[in-house]
N, C-alpha and C positions, 0 to 999 in steps of 0.2 A: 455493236453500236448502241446508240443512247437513243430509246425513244421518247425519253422526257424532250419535249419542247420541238420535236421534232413535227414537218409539215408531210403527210404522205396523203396516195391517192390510190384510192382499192376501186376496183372497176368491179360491174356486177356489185356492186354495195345497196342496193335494195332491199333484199331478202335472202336469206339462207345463208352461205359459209360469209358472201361478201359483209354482208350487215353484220355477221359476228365479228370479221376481220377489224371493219371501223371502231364495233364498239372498244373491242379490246384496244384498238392504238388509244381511242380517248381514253380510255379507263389505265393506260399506262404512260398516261401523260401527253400524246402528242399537243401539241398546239393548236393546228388546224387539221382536218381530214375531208378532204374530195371525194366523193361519192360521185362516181364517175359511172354512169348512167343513159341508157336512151331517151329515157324522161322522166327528164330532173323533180316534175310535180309528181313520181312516183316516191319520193323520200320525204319519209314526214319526220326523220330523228332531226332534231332543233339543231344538235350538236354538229352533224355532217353540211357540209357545203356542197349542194347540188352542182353536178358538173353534167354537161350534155354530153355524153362521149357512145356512141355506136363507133365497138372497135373494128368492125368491118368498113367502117367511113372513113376513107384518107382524112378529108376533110376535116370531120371531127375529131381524129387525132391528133390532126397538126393544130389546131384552136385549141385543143386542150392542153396541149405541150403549150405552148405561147402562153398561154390562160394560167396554168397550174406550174408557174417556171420557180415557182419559191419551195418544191416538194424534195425529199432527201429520202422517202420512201414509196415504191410502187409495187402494190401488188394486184397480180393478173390475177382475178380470178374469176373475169364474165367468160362462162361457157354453157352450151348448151350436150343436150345427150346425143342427137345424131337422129331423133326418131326410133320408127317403128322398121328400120333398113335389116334386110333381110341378107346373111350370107351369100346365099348359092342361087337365088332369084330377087324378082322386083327392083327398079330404080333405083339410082346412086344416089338421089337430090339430098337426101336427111345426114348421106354421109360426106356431100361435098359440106354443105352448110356447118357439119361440125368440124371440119377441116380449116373452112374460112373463119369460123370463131376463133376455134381452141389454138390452132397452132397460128391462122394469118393474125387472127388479131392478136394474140401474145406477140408477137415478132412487129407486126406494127405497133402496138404502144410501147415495145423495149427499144426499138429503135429510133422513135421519137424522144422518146425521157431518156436515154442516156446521155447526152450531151445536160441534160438539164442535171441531174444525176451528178456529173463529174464540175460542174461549174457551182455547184450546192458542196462540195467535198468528197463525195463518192455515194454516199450512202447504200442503199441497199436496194436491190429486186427482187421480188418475192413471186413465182410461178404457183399457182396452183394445180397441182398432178394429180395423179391416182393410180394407186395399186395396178389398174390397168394399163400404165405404161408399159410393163414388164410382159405382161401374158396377155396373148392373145384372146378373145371373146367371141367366142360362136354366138352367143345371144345378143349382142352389141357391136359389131367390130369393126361400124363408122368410128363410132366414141373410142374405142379404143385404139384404133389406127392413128387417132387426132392426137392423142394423148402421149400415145410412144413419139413421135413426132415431136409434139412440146417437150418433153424429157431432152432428144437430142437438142433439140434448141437452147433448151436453160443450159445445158452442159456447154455448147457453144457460148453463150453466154459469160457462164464465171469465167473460160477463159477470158476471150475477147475483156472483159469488161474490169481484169483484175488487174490492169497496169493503171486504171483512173480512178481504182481503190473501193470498184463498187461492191459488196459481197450480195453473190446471187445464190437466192434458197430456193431448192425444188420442194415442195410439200407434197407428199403423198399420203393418200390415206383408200378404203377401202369405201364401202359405203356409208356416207354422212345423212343426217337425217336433215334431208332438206326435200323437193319438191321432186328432184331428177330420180328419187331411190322409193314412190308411192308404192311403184309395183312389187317390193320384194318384202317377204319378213325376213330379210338376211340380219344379224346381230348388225347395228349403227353406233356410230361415234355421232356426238353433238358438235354442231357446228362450235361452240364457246370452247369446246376439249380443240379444235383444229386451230381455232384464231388462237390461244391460249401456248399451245406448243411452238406455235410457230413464233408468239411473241420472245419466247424463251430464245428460239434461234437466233431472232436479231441481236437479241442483248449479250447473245451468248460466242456472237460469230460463227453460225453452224453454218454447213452448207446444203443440210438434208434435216427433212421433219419424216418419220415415220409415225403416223398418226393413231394405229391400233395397233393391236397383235396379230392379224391377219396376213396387214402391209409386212410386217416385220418376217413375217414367215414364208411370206413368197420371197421380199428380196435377198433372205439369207438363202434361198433355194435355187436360186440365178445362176450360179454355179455347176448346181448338179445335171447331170446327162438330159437332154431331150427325149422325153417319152409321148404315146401317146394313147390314152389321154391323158395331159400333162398330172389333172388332177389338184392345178390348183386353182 
């Protein structure tokens, strides 16, 4: 698809992957871009148009679908990590919360904007995933329970959504250098390397971003037998 002139709306667009996702649509021409936000006086780029949107709030999804009805690009990318939720003890609360972000609110803004989506010409939806789709996370595995969940979802997705022409991109990447990954020295990709690949997607019609060599080397590994420990 053509992001020249093009109206899209990146949720979590404040800071980290979302803010690089906005700049890169401007910087390849969009038209307009919605920064789809819990509060909207938290976006100070001139260029993005503050949107109120908490994708946990029916509410605020369907005012922003209403609101944002001229958009032909949508990408999910407000999520949180799940907390400090612990395997095998302590409270689920960190990991319903990232449950209710990552996969409710994805599924609640894809299924608000896709009719808006198919009456604009199809356009495009863009999930933002992570390596931990695929493998399981002893150190994290609210977040990535939320995640493998979102994967099944975008997959439901391009089907469902590929008879009204829409093409739907899962992006995965491994750890991005944003606020969620302070605690690790793992090797990081930049958020601009992630908006950047994935701009390439939309123009390019892909239906997957593999965003480092990490990502790339677990999901070539999907394949191979069940061990444990998997090791990756």
């Amino acid at each position: 698809m053509d992001i020249k002139g093009s109206v899209a709306l990146v949720t979590g667009a404040n800071r980290g992957i979302g803010r690089a996702f906005a700049r890169s649509l401007i910087n390849h021409g969009a038209a307009k871009v919605y920064a789809g936000v819990r509060d909207p006086a938290a976006v100070e780029d001139s260029d993005l148009v503050p949107l109120r949107l908490d994708v946990t709030d029916q509410a605020d999804v369907a005012a922003a679908a209403a609101l944002a009805n001229d958009v032909s690009i949508v990408i999910n990318n407000a999520g949180i990590g799940g907390g400090d939720i612990q395997l095998l003890e302590g409270a689920f609360d960190g990991a319903r919360q990232a449950m209710e972000v990552n996969y409710f609110g994805t599924w609640a803004v894809s299924r608000a904007f896709a009719p808006v989506l198919a009456r604009n010409g199809g356009g495009a939806l863009v999930n933002m995933l992570s390596l931990a789709s695929w493998v399981g996370q002893p150190q994290f595995p609210g977040y990535a329970a939320s995640k493998a969940a979102q994967w099944s979802l975008t997959d439901a997705l391009r089907q469902a959504l590929n008879a009204q022409g829409t093409l739907v991109v899962g992006v995965h990447a491994g750890f991005v250098e944003t606020d969620l990954s302070t605690w690790t020295n793992a090797l990081k990709v930049s958020p601009a390397t992630v908006a950047e690949l994935t701009m390439g997607a939309l123009t390019g019609d892909q239906f997957e971003v593999l965003a480092d060599e990490e990502t790339r080397r677990v999901k070539a590994a999907l394949s191979q037998p069940v061990s444990a420990p998997s090791g990756l």
